[in-house]
C-alpha positions as CSV (number, residue, x, y, z in Angstrom):
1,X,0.0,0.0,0.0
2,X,1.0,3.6,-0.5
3,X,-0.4,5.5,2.8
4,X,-0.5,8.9,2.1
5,X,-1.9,12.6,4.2
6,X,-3.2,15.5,1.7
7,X,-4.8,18.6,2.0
8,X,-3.5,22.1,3.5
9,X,-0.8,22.3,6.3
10,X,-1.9,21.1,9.6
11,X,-5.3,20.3,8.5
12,X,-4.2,16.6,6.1
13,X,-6.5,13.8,6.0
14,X,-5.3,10.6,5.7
15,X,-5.6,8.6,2.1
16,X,-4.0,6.2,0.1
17,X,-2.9,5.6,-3.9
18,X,-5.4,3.0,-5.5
19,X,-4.4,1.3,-8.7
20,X,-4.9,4.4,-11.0
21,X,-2.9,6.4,-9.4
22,X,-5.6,7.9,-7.5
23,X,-6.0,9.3,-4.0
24,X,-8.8,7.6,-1.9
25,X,-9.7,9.2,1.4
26,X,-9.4,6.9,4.5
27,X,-11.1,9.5,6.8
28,X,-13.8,6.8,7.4
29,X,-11.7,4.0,8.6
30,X,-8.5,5.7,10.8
31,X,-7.9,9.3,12.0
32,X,-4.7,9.9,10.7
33,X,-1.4,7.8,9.0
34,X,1.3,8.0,12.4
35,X,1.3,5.6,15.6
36,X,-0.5,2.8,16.6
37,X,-2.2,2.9,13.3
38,X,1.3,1.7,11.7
39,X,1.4,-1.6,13.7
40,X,1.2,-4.8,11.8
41,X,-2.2,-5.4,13.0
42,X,-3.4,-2.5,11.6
43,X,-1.6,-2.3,8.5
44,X,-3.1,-5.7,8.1
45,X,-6.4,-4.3,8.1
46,X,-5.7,-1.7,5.8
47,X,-4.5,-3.7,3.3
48,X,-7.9,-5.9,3.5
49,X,-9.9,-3.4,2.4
50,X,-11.2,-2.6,-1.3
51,X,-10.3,1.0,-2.5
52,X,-12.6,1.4,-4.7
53,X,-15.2,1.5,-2.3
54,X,-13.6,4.7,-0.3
55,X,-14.2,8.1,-1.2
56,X,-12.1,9.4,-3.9
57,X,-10.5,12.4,-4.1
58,X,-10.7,15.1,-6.8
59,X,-6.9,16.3,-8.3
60,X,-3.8,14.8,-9.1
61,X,-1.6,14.0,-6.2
62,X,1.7,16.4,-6.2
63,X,-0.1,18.6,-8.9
64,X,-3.5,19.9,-8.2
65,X,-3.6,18.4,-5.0
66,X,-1.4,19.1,-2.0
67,X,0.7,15.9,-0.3
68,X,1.9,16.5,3.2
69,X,4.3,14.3,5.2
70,X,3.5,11.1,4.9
71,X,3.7,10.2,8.9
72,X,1.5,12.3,11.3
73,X,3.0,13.3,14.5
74,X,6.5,11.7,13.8
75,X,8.0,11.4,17.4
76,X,11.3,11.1,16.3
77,X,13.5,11.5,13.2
78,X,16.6,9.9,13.6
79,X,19.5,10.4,11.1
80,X,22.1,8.5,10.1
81,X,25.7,10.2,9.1
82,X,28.5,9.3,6.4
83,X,26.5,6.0,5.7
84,X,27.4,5.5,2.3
85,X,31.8,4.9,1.7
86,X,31.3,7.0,-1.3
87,X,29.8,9.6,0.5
88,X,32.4,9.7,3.3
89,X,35.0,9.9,0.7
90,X,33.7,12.8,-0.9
91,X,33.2,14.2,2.1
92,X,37.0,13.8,3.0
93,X,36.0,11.8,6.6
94,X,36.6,8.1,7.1
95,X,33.7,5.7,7.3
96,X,32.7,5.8,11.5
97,X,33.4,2.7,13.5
98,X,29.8,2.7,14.7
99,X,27.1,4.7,13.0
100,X,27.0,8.5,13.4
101,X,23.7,9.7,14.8
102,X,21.9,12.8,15.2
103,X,18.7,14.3,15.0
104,X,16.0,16.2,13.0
105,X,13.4,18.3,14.9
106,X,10.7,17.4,14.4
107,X,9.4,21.1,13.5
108,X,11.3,20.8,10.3
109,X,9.6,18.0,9.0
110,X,7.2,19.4,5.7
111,X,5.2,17.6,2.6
112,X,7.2,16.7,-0.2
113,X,6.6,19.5,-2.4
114,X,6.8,22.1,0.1
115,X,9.3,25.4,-0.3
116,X,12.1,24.8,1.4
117,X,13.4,28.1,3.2
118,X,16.9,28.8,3.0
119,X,17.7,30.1,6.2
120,X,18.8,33.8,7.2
121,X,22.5,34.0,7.2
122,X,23.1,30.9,5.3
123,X,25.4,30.4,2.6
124,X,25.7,26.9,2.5
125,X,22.2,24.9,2.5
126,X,23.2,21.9,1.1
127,X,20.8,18.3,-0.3
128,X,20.7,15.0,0.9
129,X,18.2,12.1,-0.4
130,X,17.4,9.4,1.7
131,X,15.7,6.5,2.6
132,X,13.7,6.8,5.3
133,X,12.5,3.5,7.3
134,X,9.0,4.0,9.2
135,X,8.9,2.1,12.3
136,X,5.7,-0.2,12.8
137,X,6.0,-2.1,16.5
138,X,8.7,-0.8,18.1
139,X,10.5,-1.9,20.8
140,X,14.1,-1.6,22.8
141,X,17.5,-3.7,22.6
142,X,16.0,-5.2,19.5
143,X,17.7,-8.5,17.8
144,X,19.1,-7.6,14.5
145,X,17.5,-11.1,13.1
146,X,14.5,-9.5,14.3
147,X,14.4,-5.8,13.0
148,X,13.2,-6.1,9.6
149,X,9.7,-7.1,12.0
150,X,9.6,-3.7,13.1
151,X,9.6,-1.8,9.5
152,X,6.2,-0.6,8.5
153,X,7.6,0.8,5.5
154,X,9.9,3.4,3.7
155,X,9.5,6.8,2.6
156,X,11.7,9.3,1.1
157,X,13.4,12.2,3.5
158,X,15.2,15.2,2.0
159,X,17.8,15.8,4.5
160,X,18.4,19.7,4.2
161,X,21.6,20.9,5.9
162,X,23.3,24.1,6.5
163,X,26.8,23.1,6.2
164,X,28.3,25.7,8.4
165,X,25.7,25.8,10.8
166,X,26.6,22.1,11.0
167,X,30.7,21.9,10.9
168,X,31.9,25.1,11.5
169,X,29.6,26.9,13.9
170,X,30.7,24.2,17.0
171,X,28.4,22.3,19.0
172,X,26.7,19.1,17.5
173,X,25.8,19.0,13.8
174,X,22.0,19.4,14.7
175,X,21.5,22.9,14.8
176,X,22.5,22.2,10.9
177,X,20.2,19.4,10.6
178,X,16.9,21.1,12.0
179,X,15.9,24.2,10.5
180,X,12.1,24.8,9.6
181,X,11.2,23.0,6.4
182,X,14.9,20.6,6.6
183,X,12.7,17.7,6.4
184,X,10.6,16.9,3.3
185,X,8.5,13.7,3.8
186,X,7.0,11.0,1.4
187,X,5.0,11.6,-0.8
188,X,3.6,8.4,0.6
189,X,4.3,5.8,3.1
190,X,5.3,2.0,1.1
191,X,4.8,-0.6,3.6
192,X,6.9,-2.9,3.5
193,X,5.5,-5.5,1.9
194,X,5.8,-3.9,-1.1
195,X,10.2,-3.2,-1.0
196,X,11.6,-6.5,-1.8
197,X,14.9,-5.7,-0.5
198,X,15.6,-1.7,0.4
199,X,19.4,-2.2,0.0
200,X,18.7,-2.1,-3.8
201,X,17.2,0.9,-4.5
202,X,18.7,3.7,-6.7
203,X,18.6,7.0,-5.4
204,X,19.0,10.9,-7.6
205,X,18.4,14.2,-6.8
206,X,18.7,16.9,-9.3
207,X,18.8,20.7,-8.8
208,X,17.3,22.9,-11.8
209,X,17.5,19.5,-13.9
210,X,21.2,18.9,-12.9
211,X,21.6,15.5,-11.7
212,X,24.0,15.7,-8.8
213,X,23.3,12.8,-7.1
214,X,22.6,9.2,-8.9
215,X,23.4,6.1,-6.4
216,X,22.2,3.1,-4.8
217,X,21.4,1.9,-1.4
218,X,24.1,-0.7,-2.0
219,X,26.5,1.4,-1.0
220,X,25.2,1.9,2.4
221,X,28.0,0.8,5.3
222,X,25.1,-0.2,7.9
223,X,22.0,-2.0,6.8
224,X,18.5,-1.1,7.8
225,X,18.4,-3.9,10.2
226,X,21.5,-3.1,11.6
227,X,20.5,0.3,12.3
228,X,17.3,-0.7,13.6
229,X,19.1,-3.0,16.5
230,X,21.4,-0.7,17.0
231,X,19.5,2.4,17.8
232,X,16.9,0.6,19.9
233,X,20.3,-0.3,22.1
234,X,20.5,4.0,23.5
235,X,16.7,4.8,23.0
236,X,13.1,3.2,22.6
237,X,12.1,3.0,19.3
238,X,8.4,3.7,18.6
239,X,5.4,3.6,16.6
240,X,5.6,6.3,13.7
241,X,9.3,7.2,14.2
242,X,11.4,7.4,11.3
243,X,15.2,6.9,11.0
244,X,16.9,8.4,7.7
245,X,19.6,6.4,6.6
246,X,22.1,8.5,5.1
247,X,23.2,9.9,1.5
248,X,25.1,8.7,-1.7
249,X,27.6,10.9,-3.5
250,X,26.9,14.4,-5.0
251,X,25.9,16.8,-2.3
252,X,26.8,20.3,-2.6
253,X,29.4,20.4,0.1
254,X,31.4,17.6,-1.9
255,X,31.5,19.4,-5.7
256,X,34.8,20.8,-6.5
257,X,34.2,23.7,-6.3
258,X,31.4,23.1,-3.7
259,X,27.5,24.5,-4.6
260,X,25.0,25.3,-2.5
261,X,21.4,26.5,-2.6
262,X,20.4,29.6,-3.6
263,X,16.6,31.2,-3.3
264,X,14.5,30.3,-6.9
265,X,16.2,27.0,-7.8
266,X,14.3,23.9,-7.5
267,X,15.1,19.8,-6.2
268,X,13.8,17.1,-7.7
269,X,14.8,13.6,-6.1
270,X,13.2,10.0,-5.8
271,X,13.9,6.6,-5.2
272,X,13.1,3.5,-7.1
273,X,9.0,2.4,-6.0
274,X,8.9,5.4,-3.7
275,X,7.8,8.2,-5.4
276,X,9.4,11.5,-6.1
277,X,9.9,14.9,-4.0
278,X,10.0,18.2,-5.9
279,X,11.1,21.7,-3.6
280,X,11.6,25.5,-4.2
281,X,14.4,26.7,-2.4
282,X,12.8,30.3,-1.0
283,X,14.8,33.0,1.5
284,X,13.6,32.4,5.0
């Protein structure tokens, strides 16, 4: 299934693609896509029913008809640093021992076709797509053999960054990571049924119809259920929370010279059976 919220800011409904490409409203059957209604026994539910006999809804998803993030009231968004070795070489910074980990606020996460704001006194607001894993039942000190139990799906997550609010400001990389609108979501929720294997996916981003980034989730150094088992080892994992994975080459930071977002130009990113995100970059 591909779970989906749309309609204005803080007022989405939740819905879900049908066959044609079409979004049907759910409004009848849950309140909203986030928490307990991502357990398995729910999803199973959900995926029992026949589409064609909920409400549809008039426009075309991501054109006529506003998206917003794809998981309601995330509690957490947990980020995963230098996870691809191509990346880190780019970068210039060896691949970590353990996995690096910081956070997202949560105020930053937005639909995926929102503006993104370029915040004031930036110069370097830098791109990052990823594959974000939804978690279904969560659960602590989770068995790696186990994790993949725990996925309710995938999603993808622009990881916006302000490279020198990140490295070169002190402190932790988060107040680089978090800015308002640093955190486009979806456009839809793909449970997990539906990714054969999420260490295959390609993965692009473009900016004003320059491919900069074009990898694979291959490349990542720690799997999804590795990082599943080993984040549940400092911190309860829950229902709704999402943990982005990391990047593939071609961020801005890592062009030679480097380039970074300026107000007017546009991403457009995807990943293989999730969709696609598209974002104006606009002055905060």
């Amino acid at each position: 299934m591909r779970l989906l919220r749309f309609g204005p800011p803080g007022h989405e409904k939740p819905g879900v693609l049908d066959a044609r490409g079409q979004v049907r409203d759910l409004s009848s059957v849950v309140a909203d896509i986030g928490g307990d209604l991502l357990l398995p026994v729910q999803l199973d539910r959900l995926k029992k029913l026949d589409l064609t006999t909920l409400p549809l809804v008039s426009g075309q998803p991501q054109r006529d008809l506003r998206l917003g993030p794809c998981v309601a009231r995330t509690g957490k968004l947990i980020c995963i640093g230098l996870n691809y070795s191509d990346h880190a070489a780019e970068a210039g910074m060896q691949v970590p021992p353990e996995p690096v980990v910081f956070n997202k606020w949560t105020s930053a996460i937005v639909g995926p076709d929102d503006a993104v704001e370029i915040p004031r006194g930036s110069v370097k607001t830098d791109w990052e797509v990823e594959l974000g894993v939804v978690i279904g039942q969560g659960g602590s000190y989770i068995p790696e053999a186990d994790a993949m139990q725990h996925v309710a799906g995938y999603c993808i997550v622009n990881d916006v960054s302000e490279r020198e609010f990140q490295i070169e400001r002190s402190g932790t990389w988060d107040k680089g990571k978090g800015c308002d609108t640093f955190g486009p979501m979806g456009p839809w929720l793909v449970t997990a049924d539906e990714v054969f294997d999420p260490h295959t996916l390609g993965l692009w981003l473009e900016v004003d119809g320059r491919r900069y980034q074009n990898g694979s989730t291959a490349t990542m150094v720690y799997k999804v259920p590795f990082l599943i088992s080993y984040l549940s080892r400092f911190m309860s994992l829950q229902s709704g929370d999402v943990i982005s994975t990391g990047t593939p080459p071609g961020v801005g930071m890592g062009q030679k010279p480097p380039v970074y977002l300026r107000a007017g130009q546009t991403m457009h990113l995807g990943i293989d059976g999730l969709g696609t995100q598209t974002q104006l970059a606009v002055q905060a």
